[in-house]
PyMOL Python script that loads the backbone (N, CA, C, O; Angstrom):
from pymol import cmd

cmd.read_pdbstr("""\
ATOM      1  N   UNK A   1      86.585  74.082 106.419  1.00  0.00           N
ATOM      2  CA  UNK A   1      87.844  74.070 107.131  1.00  0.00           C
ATOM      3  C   UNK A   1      88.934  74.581 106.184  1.00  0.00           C
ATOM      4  O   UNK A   1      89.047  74.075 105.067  1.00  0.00           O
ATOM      5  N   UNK A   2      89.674  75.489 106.561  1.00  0.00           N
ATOM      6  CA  UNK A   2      90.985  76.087 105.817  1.00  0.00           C
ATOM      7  C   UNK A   2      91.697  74.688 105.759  1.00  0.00           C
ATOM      8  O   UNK A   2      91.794  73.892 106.693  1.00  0.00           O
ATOM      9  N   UNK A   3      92.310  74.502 104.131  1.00  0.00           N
ATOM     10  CA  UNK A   3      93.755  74.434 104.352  1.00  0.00           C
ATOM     11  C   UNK A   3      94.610  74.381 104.093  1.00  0.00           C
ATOM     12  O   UNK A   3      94.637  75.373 103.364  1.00  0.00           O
ATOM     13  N   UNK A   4      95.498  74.011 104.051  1.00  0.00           N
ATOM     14  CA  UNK A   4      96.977  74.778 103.608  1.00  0.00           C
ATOM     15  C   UNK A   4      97.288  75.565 103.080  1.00  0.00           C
ATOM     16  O   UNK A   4      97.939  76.521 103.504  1.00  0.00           O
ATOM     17  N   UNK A   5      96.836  75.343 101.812  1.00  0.00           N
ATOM     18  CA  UNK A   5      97.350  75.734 100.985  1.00  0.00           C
ATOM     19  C   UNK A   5      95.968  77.504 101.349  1.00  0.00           C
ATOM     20  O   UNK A   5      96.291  78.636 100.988  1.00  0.00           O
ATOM     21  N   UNK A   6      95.104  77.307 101.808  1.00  0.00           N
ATOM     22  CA  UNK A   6      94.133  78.397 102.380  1.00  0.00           C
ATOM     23  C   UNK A   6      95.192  79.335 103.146  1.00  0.00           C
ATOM     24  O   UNK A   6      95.509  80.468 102.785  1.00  0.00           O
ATOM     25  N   UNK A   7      95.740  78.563 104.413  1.00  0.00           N
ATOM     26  CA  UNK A   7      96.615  79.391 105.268  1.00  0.00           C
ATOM     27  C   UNK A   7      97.954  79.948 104.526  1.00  0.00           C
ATOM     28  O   UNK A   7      98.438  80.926 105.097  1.00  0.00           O
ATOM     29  N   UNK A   8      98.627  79.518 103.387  1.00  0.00           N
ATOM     30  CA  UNK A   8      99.430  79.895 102.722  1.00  0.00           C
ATOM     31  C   UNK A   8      99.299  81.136 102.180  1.00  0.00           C
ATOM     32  O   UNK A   8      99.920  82.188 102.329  1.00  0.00           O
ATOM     33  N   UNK A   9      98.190  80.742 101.399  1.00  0.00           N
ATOM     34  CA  UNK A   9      97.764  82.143 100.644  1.00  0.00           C
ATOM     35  C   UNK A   9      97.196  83.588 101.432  1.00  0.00           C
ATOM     36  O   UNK A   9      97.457  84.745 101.103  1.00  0.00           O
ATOM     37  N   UNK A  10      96.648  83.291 102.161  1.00  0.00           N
ATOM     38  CA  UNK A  10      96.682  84.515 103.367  1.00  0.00           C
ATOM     39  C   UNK A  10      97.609  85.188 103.882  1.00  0.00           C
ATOM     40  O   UNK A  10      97.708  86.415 103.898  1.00  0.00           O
ATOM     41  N   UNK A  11      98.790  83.892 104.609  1.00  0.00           N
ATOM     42  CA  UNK A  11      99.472  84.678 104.550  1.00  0.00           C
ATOM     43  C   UNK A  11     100.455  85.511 103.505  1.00  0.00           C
ATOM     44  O   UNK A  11     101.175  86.453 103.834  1.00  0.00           O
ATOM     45  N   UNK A  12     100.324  84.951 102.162  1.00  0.00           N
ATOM     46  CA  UNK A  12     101.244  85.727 101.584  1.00  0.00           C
ATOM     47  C   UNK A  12     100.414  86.805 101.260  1.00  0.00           C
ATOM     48  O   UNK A  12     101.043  87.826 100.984  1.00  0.00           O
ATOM     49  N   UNK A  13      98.940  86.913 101.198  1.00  0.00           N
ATOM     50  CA  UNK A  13      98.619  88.518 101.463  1.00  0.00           C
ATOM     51  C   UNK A  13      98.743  89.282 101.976  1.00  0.00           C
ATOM     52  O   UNK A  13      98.750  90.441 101.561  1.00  0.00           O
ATOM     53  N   UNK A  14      98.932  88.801 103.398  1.00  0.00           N
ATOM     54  CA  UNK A  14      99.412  89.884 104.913  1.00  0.00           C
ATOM     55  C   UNK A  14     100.773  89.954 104.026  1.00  0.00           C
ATOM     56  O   UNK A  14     101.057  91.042 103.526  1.00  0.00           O
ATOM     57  N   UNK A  15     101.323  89.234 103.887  1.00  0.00           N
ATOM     58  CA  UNK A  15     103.278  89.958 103.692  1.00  0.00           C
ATOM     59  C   UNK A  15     102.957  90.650 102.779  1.00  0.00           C
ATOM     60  O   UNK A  15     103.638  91.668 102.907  1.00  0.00           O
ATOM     61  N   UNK A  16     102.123  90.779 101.623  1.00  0.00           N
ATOM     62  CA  UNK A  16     102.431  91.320 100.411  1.00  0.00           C
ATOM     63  C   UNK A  16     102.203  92.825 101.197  1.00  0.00           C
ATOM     64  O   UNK A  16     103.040  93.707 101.387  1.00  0.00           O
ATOM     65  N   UNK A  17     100.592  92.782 101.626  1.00  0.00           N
ATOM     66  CA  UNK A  17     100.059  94.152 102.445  1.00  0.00           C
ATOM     67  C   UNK A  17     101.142  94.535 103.799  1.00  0.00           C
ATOM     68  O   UNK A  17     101.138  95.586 104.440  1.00  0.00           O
ATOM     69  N   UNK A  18     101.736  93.750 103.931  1.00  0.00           N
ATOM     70  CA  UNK A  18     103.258  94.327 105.031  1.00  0.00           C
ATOM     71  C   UNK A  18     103.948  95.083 104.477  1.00  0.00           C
ATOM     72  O   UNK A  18     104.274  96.171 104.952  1.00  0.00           O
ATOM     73  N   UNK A  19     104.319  94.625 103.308  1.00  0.00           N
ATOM     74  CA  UNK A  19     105.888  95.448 102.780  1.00  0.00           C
ATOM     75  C   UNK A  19     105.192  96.708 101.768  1.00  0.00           C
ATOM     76  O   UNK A  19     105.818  97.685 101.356  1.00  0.00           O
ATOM     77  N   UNK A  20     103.727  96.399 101.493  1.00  0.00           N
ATOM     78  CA  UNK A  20     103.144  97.821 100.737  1.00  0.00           C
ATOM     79  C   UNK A  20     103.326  98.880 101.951  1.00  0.00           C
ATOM     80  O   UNK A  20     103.810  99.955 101.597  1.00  0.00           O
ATOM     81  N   UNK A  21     103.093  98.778 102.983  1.00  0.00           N
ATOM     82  CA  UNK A  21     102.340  99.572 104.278  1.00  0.00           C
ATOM     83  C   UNK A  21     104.048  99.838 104.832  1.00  0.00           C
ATOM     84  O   UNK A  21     104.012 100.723 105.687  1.00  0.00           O
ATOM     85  N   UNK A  22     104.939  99.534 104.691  1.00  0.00           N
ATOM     86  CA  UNK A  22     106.294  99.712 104.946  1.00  0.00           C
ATOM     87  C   UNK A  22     106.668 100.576 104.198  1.00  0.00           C
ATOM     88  O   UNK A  22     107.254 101.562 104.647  1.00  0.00           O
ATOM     89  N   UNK A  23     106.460 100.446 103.075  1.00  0.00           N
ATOM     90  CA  UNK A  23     107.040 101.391 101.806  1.00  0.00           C
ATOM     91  C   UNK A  23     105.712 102.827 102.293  1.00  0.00           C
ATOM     92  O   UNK A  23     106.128 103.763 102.975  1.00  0.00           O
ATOM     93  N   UNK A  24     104.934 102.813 102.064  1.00  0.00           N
ATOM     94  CA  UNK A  24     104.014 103.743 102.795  1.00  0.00           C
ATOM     95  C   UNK A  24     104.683 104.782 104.024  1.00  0.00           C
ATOM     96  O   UNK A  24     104.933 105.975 104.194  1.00  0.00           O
ATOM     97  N   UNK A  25     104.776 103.627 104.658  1.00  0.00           N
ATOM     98  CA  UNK A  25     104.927 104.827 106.274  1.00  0.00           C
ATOM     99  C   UNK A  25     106.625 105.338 105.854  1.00  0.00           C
ATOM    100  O   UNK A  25     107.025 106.470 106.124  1.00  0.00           O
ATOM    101  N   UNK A  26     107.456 104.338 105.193  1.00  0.00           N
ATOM    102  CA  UNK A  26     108.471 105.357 104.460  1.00  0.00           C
ATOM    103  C   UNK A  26     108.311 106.687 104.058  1.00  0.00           C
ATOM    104  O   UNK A  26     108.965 107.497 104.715  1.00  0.00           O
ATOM    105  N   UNK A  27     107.629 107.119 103.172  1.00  0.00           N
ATOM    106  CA  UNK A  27     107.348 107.591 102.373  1.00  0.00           C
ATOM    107  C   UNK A  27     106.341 108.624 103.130  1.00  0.00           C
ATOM    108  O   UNK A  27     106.533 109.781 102.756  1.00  0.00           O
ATOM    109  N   UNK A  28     105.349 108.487 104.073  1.00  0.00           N
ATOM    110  CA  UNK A  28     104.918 109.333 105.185  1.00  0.00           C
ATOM    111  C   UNK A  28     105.939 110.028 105.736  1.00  0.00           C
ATOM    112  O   UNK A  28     105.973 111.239 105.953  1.00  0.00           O
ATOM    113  N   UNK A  29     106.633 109.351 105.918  1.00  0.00           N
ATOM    114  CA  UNK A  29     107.611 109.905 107.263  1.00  0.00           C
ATOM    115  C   UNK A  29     108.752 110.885 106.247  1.00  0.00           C
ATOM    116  O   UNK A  29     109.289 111.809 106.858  1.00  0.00           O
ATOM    117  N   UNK A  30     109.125 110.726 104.782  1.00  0.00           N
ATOM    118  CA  UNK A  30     109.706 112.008 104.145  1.00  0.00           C
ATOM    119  C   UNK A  30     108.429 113.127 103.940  1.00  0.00           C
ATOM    120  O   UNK A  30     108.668 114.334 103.936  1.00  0.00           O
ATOM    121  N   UNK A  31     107.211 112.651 103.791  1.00  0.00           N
ATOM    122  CA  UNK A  31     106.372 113.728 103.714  1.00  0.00           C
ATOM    123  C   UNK A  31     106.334 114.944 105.166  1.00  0.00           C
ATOM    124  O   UNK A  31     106.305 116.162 105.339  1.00  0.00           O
ATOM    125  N   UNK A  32     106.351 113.930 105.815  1.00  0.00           N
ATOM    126  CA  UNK A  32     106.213 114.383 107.517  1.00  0.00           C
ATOM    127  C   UNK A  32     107.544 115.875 107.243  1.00  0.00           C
ATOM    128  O   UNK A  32     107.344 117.090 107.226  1.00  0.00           O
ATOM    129  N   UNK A  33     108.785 115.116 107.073  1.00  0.00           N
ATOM    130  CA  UNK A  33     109.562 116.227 107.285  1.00  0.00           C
ATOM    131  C   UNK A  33     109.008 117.339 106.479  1.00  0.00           C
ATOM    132  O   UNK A  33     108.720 118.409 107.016  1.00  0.00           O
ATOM    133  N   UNK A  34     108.821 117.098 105.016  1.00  0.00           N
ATOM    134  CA  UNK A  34     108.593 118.296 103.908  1.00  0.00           C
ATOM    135  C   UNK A  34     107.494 119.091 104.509  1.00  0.00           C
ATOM    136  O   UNK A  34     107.360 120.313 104.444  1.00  0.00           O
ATOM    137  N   UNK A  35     106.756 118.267 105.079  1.00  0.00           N
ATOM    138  CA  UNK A  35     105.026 119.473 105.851  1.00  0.00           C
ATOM    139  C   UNK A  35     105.882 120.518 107.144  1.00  0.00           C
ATOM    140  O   UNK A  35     106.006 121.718 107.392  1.00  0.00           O
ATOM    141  N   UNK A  36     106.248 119.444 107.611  1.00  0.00           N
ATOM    142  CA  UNK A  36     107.168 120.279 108.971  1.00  0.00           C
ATOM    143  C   UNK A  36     107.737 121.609 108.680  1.00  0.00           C
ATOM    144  O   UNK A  36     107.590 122.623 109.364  1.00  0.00           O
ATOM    145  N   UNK A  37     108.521 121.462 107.390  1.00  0.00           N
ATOM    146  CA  UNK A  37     109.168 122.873 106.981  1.00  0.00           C
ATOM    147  C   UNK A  37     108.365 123.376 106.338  1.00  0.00           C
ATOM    148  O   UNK A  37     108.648 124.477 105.864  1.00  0.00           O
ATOM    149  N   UNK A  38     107.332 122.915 106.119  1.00  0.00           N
ATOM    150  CA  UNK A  38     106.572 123.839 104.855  1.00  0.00           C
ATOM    151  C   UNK A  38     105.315 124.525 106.110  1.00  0.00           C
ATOM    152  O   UNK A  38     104.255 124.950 105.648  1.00  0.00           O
ATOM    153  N   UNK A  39     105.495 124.565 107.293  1.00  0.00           N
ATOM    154  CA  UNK A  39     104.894 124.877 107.881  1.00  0.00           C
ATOM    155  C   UNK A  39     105.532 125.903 108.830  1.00  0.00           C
ATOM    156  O   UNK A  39     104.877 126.840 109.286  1.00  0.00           O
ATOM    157  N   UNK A  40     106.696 125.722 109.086  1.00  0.00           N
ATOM    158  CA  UNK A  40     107.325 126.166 109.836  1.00  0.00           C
ATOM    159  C   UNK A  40     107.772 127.562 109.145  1.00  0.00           C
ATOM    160  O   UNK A  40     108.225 128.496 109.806  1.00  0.00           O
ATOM    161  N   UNK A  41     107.566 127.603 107.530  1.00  0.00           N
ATOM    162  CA  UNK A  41     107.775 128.826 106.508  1.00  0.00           C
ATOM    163  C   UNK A  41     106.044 129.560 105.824  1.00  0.00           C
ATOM    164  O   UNK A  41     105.761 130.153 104.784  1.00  0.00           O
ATOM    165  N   UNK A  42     105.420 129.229 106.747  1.00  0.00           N
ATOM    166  CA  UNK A  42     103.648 129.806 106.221  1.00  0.00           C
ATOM    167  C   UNK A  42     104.159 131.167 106.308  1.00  0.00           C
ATOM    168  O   UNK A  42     105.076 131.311 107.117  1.00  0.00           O
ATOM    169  N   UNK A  43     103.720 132.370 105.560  1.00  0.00           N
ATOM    170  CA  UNK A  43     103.469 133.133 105.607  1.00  0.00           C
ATOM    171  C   UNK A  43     102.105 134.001 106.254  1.00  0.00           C
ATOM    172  O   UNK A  43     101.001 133.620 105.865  1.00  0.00           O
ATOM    173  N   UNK A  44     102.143 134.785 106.917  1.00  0.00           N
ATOM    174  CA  UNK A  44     100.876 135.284 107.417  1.00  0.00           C
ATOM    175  C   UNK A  44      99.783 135.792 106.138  1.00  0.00           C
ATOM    176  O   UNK A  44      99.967 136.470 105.127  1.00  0.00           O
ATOM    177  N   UNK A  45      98.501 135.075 106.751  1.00  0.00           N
ATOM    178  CA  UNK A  45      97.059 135.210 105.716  1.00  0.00           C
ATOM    179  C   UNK A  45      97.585 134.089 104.868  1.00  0.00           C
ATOM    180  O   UNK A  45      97.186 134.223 103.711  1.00  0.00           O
ATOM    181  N   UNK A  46      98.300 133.085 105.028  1.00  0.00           N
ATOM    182  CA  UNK A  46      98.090 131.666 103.768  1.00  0.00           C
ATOM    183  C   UNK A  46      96.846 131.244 104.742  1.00  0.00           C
ATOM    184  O   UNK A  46      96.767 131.498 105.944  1.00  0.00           O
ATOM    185  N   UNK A  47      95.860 130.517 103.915  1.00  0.00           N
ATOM    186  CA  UNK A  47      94.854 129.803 104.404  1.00  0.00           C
ATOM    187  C   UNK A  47      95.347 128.181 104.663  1.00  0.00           C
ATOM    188  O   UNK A  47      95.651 127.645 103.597  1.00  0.00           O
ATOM    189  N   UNK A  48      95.492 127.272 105.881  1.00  0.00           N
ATOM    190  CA  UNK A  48      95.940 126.250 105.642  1.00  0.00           C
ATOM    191  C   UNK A  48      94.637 125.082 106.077  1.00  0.00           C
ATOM    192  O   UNK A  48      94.762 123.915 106.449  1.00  0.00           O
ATOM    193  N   UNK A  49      93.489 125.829 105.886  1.00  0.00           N
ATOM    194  CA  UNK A  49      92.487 124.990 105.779  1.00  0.00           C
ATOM    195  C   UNK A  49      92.509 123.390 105.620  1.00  0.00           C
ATOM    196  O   UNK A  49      92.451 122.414 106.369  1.00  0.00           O
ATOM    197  N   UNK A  50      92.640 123.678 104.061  1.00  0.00           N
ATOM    198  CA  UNK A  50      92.827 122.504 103.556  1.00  0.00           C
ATOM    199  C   UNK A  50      94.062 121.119 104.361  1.00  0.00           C
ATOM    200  O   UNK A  50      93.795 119.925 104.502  1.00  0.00           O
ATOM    201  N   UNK A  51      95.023 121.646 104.649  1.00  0.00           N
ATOM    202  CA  UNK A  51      96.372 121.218 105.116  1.00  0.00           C
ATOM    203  C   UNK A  51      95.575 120.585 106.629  1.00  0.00           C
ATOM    204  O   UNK A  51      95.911 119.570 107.239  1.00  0.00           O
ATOM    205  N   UNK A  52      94.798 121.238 106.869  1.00  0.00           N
ATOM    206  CA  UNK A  52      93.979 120.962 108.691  1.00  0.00           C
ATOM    207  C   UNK A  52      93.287 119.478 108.225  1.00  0.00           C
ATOM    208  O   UNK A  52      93.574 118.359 108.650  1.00  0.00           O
ATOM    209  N   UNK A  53      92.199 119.888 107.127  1.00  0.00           N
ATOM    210  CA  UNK A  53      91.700 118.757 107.146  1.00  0.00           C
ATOM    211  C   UNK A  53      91.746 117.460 106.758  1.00  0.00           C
ATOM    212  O   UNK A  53      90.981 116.556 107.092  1.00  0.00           O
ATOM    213  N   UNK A  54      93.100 117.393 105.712  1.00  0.00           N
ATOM    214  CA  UNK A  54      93.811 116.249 105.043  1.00  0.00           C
ATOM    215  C   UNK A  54      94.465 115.905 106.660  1.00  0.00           C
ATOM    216  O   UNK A  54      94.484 114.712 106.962  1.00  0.00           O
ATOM    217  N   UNK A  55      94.959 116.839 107.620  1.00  0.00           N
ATOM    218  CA  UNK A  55      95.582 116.198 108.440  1.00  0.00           C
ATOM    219  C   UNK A  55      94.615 115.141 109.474  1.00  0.00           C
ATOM    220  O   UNK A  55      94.854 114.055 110.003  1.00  0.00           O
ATOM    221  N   UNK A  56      93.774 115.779 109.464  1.00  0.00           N
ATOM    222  CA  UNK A  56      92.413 115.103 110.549  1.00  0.00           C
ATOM    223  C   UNK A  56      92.196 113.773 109.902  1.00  0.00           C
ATOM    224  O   UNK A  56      92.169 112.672 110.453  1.00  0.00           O
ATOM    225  N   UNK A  57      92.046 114.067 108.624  1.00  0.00           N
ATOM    226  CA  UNK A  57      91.596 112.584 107.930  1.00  0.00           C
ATOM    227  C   UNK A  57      92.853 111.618 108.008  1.00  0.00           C
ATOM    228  O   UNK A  57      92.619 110.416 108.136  1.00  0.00           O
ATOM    229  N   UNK A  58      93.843 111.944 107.957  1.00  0.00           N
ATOM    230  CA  UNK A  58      95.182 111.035 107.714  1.00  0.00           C
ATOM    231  C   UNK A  58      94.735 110.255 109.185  1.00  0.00           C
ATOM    232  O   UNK A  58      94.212 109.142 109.221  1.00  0.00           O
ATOM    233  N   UNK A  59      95.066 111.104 110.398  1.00  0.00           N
ATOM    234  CA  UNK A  59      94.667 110.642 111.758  1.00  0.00           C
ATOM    235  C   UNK A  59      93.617 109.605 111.809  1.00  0.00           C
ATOM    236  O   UNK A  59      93.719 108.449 112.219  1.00  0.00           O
ATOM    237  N   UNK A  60      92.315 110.383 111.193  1.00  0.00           N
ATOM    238  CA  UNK A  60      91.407 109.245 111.343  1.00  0.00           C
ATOM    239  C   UNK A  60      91.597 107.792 110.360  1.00  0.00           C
ATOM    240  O   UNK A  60      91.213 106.655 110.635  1.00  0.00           O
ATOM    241  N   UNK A  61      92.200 108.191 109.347  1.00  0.00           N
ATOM    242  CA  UNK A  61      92.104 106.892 108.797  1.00  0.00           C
ATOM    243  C   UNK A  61      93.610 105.694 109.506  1.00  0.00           C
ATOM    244  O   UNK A  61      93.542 104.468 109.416  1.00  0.00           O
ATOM    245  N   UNK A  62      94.557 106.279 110.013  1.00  0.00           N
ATOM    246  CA  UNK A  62      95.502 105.762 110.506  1.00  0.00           C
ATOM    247  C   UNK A  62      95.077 104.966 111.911  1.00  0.00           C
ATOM    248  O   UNK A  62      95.695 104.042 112.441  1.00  0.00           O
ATOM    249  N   UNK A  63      93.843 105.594 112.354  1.00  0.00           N
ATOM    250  CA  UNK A  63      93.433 104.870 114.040  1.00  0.00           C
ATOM    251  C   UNK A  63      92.203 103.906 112.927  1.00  0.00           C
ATOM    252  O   UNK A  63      91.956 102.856 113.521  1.00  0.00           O
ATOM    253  N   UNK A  64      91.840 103.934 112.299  1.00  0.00           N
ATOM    254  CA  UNK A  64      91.173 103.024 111.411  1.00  0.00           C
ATOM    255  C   UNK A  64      92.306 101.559 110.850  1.00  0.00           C
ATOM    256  O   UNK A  64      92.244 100.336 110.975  1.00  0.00           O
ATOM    257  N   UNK A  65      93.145 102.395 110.296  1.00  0.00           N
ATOM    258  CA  UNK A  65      93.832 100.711 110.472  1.00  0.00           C
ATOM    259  C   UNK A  65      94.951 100.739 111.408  1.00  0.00           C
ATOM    260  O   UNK A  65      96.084 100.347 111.129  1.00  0.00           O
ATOM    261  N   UNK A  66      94.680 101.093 112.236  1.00  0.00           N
ATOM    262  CA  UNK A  66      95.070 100.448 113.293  1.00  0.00           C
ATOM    263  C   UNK A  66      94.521  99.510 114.305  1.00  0.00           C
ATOM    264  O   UNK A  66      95.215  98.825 115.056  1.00  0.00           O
ATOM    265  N   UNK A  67      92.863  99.538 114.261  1.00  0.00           N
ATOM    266  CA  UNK A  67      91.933  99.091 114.849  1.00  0.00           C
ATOM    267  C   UNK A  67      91.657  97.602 113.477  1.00  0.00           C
ATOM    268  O   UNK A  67      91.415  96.425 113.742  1.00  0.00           O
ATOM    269  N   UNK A  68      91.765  98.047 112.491  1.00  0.00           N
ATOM    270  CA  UNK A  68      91.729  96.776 111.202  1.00  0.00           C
ATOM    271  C   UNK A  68      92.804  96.042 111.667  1.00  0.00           C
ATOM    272  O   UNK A  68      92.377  94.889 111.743  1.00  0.00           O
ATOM    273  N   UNK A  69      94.044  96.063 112.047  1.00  0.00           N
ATOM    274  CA  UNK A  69      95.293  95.194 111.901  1.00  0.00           C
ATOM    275  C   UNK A  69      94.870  94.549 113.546  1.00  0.00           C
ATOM    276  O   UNK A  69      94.829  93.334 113.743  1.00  0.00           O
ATOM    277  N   UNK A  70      94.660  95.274 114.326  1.00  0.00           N
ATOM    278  CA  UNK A  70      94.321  94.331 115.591  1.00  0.00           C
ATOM    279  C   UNK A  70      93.240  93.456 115.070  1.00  0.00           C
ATOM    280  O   UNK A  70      93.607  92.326 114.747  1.00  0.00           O
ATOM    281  N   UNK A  71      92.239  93.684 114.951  1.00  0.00           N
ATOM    282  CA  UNK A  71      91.323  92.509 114.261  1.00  0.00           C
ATOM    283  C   UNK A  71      91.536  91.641 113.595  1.00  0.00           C
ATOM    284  O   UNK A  71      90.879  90.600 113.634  1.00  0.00           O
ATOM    285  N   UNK A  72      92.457  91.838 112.858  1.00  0.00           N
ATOM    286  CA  UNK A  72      93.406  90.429 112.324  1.00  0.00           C
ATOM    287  C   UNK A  72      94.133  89.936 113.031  1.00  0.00           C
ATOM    288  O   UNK A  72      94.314  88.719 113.043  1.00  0.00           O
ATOM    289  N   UNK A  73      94.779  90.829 113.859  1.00  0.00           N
ATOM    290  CA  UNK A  73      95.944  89.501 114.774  1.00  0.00           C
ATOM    291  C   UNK A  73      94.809  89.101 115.585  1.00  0.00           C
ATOM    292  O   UNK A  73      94.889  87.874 115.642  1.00  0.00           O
ATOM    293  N   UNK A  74      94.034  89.394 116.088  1.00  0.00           N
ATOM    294  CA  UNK A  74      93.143  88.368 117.040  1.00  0.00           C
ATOM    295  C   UNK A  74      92.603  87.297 116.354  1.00  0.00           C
ATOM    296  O   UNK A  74      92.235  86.334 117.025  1.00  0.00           O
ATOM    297  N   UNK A  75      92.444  87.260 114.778  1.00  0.00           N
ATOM    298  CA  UNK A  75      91.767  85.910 114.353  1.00  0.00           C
ATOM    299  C   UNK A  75      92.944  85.209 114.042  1.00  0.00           C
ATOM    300  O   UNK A  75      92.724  84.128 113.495  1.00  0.00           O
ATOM    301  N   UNK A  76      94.093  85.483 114.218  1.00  0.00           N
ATOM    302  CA  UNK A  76      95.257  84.264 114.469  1.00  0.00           C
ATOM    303  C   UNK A  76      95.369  83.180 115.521  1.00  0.00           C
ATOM    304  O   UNK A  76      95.494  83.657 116.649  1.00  0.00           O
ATOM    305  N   UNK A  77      95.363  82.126 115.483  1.00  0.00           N
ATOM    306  CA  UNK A  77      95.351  81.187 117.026  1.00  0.00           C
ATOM    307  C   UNK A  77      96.872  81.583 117.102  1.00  0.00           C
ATOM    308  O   UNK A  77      97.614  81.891 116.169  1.00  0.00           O
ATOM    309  N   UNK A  78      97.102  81.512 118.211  1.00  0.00           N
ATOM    310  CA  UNK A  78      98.224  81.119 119.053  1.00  0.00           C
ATOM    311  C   UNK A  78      99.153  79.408 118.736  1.00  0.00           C
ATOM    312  O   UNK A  78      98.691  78.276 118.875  1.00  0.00           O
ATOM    313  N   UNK A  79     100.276  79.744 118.376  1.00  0.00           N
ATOM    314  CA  UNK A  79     100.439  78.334 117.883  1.00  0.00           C
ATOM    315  C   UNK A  79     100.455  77.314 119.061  1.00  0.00           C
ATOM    316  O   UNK A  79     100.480  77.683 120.235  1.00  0.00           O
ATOM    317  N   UNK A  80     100.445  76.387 118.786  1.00  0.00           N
ATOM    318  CA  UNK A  80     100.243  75.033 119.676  1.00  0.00           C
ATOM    319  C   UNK A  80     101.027  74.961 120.946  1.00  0.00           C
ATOM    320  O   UNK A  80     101.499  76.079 121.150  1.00  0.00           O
ATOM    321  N   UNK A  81     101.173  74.596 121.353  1.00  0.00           N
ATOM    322  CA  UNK A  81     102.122  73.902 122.732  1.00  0.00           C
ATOM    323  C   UNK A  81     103.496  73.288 121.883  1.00  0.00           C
ATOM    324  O   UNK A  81     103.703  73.213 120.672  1.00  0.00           O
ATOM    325  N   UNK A  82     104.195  72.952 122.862  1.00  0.00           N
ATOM    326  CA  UNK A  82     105.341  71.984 121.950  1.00  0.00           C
ATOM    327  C   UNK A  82     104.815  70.761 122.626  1.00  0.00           C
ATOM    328  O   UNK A  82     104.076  70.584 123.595  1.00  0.00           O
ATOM    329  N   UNK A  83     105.377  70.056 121.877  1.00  0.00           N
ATOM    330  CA  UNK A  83     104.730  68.220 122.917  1.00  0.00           C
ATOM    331  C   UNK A  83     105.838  68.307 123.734  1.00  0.00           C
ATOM    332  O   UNK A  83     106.839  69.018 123.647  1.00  0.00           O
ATOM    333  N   UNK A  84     105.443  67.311 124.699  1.00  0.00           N
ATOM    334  CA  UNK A  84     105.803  67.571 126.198  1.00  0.00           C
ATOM    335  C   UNK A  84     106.865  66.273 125.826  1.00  0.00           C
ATOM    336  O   UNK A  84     106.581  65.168 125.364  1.00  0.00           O
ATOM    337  N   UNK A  85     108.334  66.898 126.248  1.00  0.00           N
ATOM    338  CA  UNK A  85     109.078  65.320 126.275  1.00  0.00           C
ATOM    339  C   UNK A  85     110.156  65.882 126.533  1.00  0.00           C
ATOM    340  O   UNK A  85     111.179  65.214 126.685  1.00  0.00           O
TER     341      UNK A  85
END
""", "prot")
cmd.dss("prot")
cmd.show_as("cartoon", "prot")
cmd.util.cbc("prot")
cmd.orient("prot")
């Protein structure tokens, strides 16, 4: 049986892995713009091969944890009822 101090420490892993994954999609989202223009300036015959398949993988690994983080909120209970009064 978890406890407390079990449920404590978990959660301060989820927060710790919250505010990493915050600073992340920050930091995506200035990349996002820099690809945008750096795409929008290709020259004809650049090969952007590479650029295709880092993008496929980003995708796949992003529906990967996205499918990981639902699996965790489902092993959360639902907190209690309030008592009735």
């Amino acid at each position: 049986m978890a406890t407390q101090a079990d449920i404590d420490a978990v959660t301060a892993q989820l927060t710790t892995f919250q505010t990493a994954i915050s600073g992340d999609v920050s930091a995506l989202a200035a990349d996002v713009t820099a690809i945008q223009t750096a795409l929008a300036n290709i020259p004809a015959g650049v090969d952007i091969t590479a650029l295709q398949a880092a993008a496929n993988s980003l995708a796949t690994n992003v529906g990967n944890l996205g499918t990981t983080v639902g699996s965790v909120t489902a092993l959360v209970p639902a907190p209690p009822a309030p008592p009735a009064g």
